[in-house]
Residue, then its C-alpha position, 0 to 999 in steps of 0.5 A: x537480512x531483515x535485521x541487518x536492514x533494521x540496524x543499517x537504517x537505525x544507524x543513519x538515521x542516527x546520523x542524520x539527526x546527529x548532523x542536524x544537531x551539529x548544524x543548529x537546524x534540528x529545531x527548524x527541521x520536519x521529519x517524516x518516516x514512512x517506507x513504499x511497502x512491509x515485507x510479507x515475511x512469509x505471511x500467507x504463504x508469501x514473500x517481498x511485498x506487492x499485495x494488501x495484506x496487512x504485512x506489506x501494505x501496513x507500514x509506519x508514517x512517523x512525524x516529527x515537526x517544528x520545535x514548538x508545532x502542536x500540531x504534531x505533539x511528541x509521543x502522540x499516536x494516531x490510526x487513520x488511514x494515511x498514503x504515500x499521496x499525504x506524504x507531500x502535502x503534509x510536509x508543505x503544510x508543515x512547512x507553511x506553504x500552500x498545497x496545489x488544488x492537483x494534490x490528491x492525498x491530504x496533509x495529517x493534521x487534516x480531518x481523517x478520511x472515512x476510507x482510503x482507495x488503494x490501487x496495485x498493477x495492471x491488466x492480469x495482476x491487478x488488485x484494488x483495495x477499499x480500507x475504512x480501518x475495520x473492514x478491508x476489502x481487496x479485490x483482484x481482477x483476474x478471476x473476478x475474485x474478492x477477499x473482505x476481512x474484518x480487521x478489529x476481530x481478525x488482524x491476521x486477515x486469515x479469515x474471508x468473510x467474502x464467502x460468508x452469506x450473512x456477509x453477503x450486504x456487507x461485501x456488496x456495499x463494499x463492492x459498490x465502494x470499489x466501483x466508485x473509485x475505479x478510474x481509466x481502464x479499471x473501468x473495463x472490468x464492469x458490466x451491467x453495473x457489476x465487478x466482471x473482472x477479467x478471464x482467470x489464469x492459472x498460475x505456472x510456477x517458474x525458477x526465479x532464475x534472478x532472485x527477485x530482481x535482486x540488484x547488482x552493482x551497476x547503477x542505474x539499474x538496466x531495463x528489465x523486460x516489462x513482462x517478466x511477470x507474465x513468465x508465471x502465467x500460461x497465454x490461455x484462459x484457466x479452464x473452469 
């Protein structure tokens, strides 16, 4: 199925271009590439996305500007740290247009950031993310559980080093990281100036009886119940 995805996406972007072409704009035009999310594809035992490793957070942001731009040289590549927030004012920069002071993320051809802050769901599926491009921390509220990985000397993320006591500064530097960009109720998960997190919940496997969310033919979607998710999870604490 993955492939036959790859080959529906190569072939309209092929016509996209080719319209652009046939319309006299392509040299006038910027594109941008990206996707919401990767596909986990079995890593780590997992499947579709909604977590930060590597597989599913790590996905590509291809640019192409204005004929003539060089601020965007062709062939070029470039590791930074980049989000879905920079997707905007990048175009707007591009496109010679002035970027709202409210805008968050930060157009490409900027410095690049020292490290980027990710957020994922609420409440019991909460999880967090601080990345500077070598050292990846994530941390997961339910449980008050942390995993840091060293990307340069460990790109599968197979190894946590969270557990290691020679990694015990360097997790809590990271940690300290993470509390300086908790906002809104995130905040509820410290005491005393430390990561508390919230009780833990013992995961109760469920038949995916609707295919994970697989949709149908009707759009829009109809509402789906909000706490679907929570049919995964029993209503008491796990015990310890």
């Amino acid at each position: 199925m993955n492939y036959a995805h790859s080959t529906q996406i190569d072939r309209q972007i092929c016509a996209l271009f080719g319209t652009l072409r046939e319309e006299g704009i392509l040299d006038s035009t910027i594109v941008m590439f990206t996707s919401g999310h990767g596909e986990s594809m079995g890593s780590h035992g997992i499947w579709a996305k909604q977590n930060f490793y590597e597989a599913s957070a790590n996905v590509p942001m291809i640019l192409m500007g204005a004929k003539g731009d060089a601020r965007v040289q062709a062939g070029a590549s470039d590791d930074r740290l980049v989000c879905l927030a920079d997707v905007m004012p990048t175009l707007l920069d591009l496109a010679g247009i002035e970027i709202p002071d409210t805008v968050t993320g930060q157009s490409l051809p900027a410095a690049p950031r020292s490290h980027l802050y990710g957020d994922l769901g609420e409440g019991q599926l909460s999880s967090r993310m601080i990345h500077d491009r070598r050292h990846k921390l994530v941390y997961y509220a339910a449980g008050n559980r942390t995993q840091l990985f060293d990307l340069s000397e460990d790109p599968n993320e197979l190894f946590d080093l969270s557990g290691n006591s020679s990694q015990a500064g360097q997790v809590e530097q990271w940690q300290s990281r993470l509390l300086g960009a908790l906002y809104g109720s995130d905040r509820d998960w410290v005491t005393d100036g430390r990561l508390a997190g919230l009780p833990n919940r013992r995961y109760r496997h469920a038949p995916n009886r609707g295919l994970g969310m697989k949709r149908g033919d009707q759009w829009p979607v109809p509402p789906v119940n909000p706490n679907w998710l929570m049919n995964f999870f029993p209503e008491t604490p796990e015990d310890t």
